[in-house]
N, C-alpha and C positions, 0 to 999 in steps of 0.2 A: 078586107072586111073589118067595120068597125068594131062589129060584136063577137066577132072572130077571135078565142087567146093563143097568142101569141108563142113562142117559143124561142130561145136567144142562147148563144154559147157565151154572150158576157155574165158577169154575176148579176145577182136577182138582188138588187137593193129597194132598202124601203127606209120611208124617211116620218119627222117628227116635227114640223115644224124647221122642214129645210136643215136638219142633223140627222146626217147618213150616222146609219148604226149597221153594222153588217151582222145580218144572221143568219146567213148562208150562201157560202160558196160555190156551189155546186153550176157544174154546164150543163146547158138544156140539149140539145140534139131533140132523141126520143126516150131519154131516161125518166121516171116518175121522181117529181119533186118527193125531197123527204118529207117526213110527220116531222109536226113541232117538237118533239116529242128529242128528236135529230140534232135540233137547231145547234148552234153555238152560241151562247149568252155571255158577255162578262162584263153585265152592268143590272142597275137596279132602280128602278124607278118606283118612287111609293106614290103613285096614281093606277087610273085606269087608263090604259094608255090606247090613242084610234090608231090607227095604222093605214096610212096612203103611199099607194104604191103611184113608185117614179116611174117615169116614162121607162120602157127596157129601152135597149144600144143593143146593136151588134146586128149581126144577120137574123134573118127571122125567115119563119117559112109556116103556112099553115098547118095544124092539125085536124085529123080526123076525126071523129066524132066518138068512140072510144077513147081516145085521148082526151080529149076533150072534157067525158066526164069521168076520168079518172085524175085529171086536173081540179076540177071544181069540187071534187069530195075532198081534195089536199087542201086546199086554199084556209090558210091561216084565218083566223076569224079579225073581226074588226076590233072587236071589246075583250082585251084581253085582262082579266083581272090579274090586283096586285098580287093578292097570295101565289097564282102559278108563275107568276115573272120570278118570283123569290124563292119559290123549291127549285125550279128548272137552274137558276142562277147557283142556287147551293150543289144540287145534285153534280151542274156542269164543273165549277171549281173544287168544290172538296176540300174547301179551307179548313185545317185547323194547325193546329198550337204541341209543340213537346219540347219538355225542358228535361233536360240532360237524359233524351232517346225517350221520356216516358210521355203517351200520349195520353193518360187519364192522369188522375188525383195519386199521389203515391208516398212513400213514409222513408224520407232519407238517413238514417244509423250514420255518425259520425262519433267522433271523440271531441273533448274542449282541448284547443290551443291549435293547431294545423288550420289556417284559412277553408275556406269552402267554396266552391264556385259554382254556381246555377246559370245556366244556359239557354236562352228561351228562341226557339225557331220556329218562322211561319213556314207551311208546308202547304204544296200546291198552290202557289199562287203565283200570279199572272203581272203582277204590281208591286207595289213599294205598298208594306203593312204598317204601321207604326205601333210600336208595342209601349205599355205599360207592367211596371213591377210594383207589388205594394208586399209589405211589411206584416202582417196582421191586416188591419185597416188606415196605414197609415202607408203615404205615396210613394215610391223612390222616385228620388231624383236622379237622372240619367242624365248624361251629357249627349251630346248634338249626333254623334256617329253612333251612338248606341242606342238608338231607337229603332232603327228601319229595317223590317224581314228577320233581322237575328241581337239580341240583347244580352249581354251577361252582366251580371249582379257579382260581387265575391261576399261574403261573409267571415270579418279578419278582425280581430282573434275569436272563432268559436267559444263560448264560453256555457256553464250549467243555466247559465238564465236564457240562453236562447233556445233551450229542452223545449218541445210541443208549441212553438212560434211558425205561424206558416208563411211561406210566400208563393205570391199569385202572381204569375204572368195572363195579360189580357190583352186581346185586340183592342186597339183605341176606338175604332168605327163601330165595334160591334161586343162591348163586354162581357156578354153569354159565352163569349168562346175565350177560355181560360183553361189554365190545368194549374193544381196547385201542390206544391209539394210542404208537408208536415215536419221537422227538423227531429229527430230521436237523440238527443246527444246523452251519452251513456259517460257515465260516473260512478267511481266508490264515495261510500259512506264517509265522510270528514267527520271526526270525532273522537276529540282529546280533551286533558285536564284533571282538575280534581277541584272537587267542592268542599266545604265543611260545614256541617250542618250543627248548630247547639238547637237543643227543643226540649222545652219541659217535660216532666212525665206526666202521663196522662193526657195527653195533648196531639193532635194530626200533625202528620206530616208529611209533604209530596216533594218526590224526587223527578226530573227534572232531564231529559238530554234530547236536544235536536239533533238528527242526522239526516239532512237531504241527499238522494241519491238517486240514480236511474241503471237498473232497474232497482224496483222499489226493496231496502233491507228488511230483515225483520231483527229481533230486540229478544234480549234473554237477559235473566238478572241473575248475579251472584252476591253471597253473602261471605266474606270472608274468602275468597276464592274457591266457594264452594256454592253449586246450584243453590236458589230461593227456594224453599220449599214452601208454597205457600197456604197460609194458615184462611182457611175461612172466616167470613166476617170481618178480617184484621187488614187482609193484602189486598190492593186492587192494582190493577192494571189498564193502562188507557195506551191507548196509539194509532194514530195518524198515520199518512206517508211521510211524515215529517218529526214527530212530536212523539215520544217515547216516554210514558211518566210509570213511578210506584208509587201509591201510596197507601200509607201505614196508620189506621186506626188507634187513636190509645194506645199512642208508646208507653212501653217500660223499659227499663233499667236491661232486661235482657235484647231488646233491641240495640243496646250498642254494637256497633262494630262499620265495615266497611262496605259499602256497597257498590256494585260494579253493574255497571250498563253497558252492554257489549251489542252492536248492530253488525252484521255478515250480509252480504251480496256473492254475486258471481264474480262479482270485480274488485273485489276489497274487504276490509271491515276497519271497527275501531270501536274503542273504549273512552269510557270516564269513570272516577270513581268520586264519592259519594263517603265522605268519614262523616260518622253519625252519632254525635254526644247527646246523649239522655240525660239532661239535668234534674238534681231533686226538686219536688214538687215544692213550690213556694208557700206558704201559711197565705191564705187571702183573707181577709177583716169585711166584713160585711160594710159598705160604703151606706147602705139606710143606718146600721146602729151608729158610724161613728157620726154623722149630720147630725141625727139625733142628740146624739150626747153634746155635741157643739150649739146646740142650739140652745139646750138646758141649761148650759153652763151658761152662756151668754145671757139668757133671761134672769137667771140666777143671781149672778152679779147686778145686772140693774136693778130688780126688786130694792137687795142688799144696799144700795149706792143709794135709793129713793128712800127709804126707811129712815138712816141715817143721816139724813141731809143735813136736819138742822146741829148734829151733834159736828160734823163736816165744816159747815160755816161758820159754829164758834170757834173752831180751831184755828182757821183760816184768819177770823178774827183778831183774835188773843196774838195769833205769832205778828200780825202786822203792826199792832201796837207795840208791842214789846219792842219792834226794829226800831220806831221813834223814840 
């Protein structure tokens, strides 16, 4: 019977423009085809795709009519849209991505100087993946065997500038799927020297100490090797993660002495000090009266020079005859 469906112990293939794609295996007997639901997928087509079924092979034998229409309620559809080609496809592989065992976004703690090495592996898949490493936003370059399914990167010498720098591993076909790891490199506080500072009295002045570190220091000032006690209105304090300053309103003469900038972590500390000469206040001359007076004087003289002119040029006179 022509309108009769058929049943076959071969596989049940179906084609695309004469490109067998198998998406199930299963033998016919009297078993009910599986739901799509079942299939096996390990591809992706970004269309709507029709689907015409190849002639079946193998032995074949009529079905009953219960069969029949528990057949035709199975029967895959013609118009299969792209979105369920693409879930079914992800649900059946379960592709993703883990660098050094961690399958999400994670915060690696190291020290500077000891290389580091990041490890990036495709998981559940079926294929040759080709991976991407980037910097920040800028690419690594990988050589030829270190692309495909498993990638490692090293990081040599670790150093404090590579502190909170991320790198991302990413599918080349598909860059949503990524996991990225954040670099923590821990350090103490660098911070040595000494300064000298000369400053008129009466006069500001700002002290002065970087110390970068991870985790982040904090900063305590001494005067003479003795706590700052600090005076209102006079002492101020500013600081960054990085940037540690005092500074001192309208020095006086009792403001000399030594001052010390000390930063502590969990991991270290360190000092600077800070010698601080209060010099006597200078005499300052008002810059309007002395123009002034310079200009007086200046006009003064010409008057004087224009008055006398003619008395000027006999003189000028008389001496020039006299030389003949």
């Amino acid at each position: 019977m022509g309108d009769m469906l058929m049943a076959t112990e071969a596989r049940n293939v179906w084609s695309k423009e004469d490109t067998a794609t198998e998406l199930w295996a299963g033998r016919g007997k009297s078993e009910s085809t599986p739901a799509l639901g079942q299939s096996r997928i390990n591809f992706l087509w970004l269309e709507t795709v029709s689907w015409t079924p190849r002639k079946l092979r193998g032995k074949r034998r009529q079905l009953g009519p219960s069969e029949m229409a528990q057949r035709s309620s199975l029967t895959v559809p013609y118009e299969v849209p792209v979105l369920a080609v693409c879930f079914l496809a992800c649900v059946a592989t379960g592709l993703e991505l883990s660098v050094n065992n961690h399958a999400a976004d994670f915060s690696l703690s190291t020290l500077p100087g000891p290389p580091l090495s990041l490890s990036c592996l495709v998981q559940n898949s079926s294929q040759a993946e080709e991976l991407l490493w980037y910097r920040g936003n800028g690419r690594v370059e990988l050589k030829d065997g270190n692309k495909v399914n498993i990638s490692n990167i090293c990081v040599s010498p670790v150093t404090e500038s590579d502190n909170g720098v991320t790198f991302t591993c990413r599918l080349a076909r598909n860059k949503s799927v990524q996991v990225s790891v954040i670099l923590d490199v821990q350090f103490p506080p660098w911070l040595t020297g000494e300064e000298s500072l000369q400053i008129e009295e009466d006069k500001d002045v700002t002290l002065t100490c970087n110390a970068k570190s991870n985790p982040q220091a904090q900063a305590a000032w001494y005067k003479n090797n003795t706590t700052l006690i600090l005076q209102q209105n006079r002492y101020q304090l500013y600081q960054t993660s990085e940037v540690f300053q005092l500074s001192i309103k309208t020095v006086q003469k009792s403001d000399n002495g030594t001052y010390t900038c000390m930063v502590k972590s969990s991991l270290g500390e360190g000092r600077k000090d800070f010698h601080l000469i209060v010099e006597d206040k200078k005499p300052v001359f008002p810059q309007e009266a002395i123009i002034a007076g310079v200009v007086v004087a200046t006009v003064t003289v010409l008057f004087g020079i224009v008055a006398r002119k003619d008395k000027i040029f006999k003189c000028f006179k008389r001496s020039s005859e006299t030389a003949l």
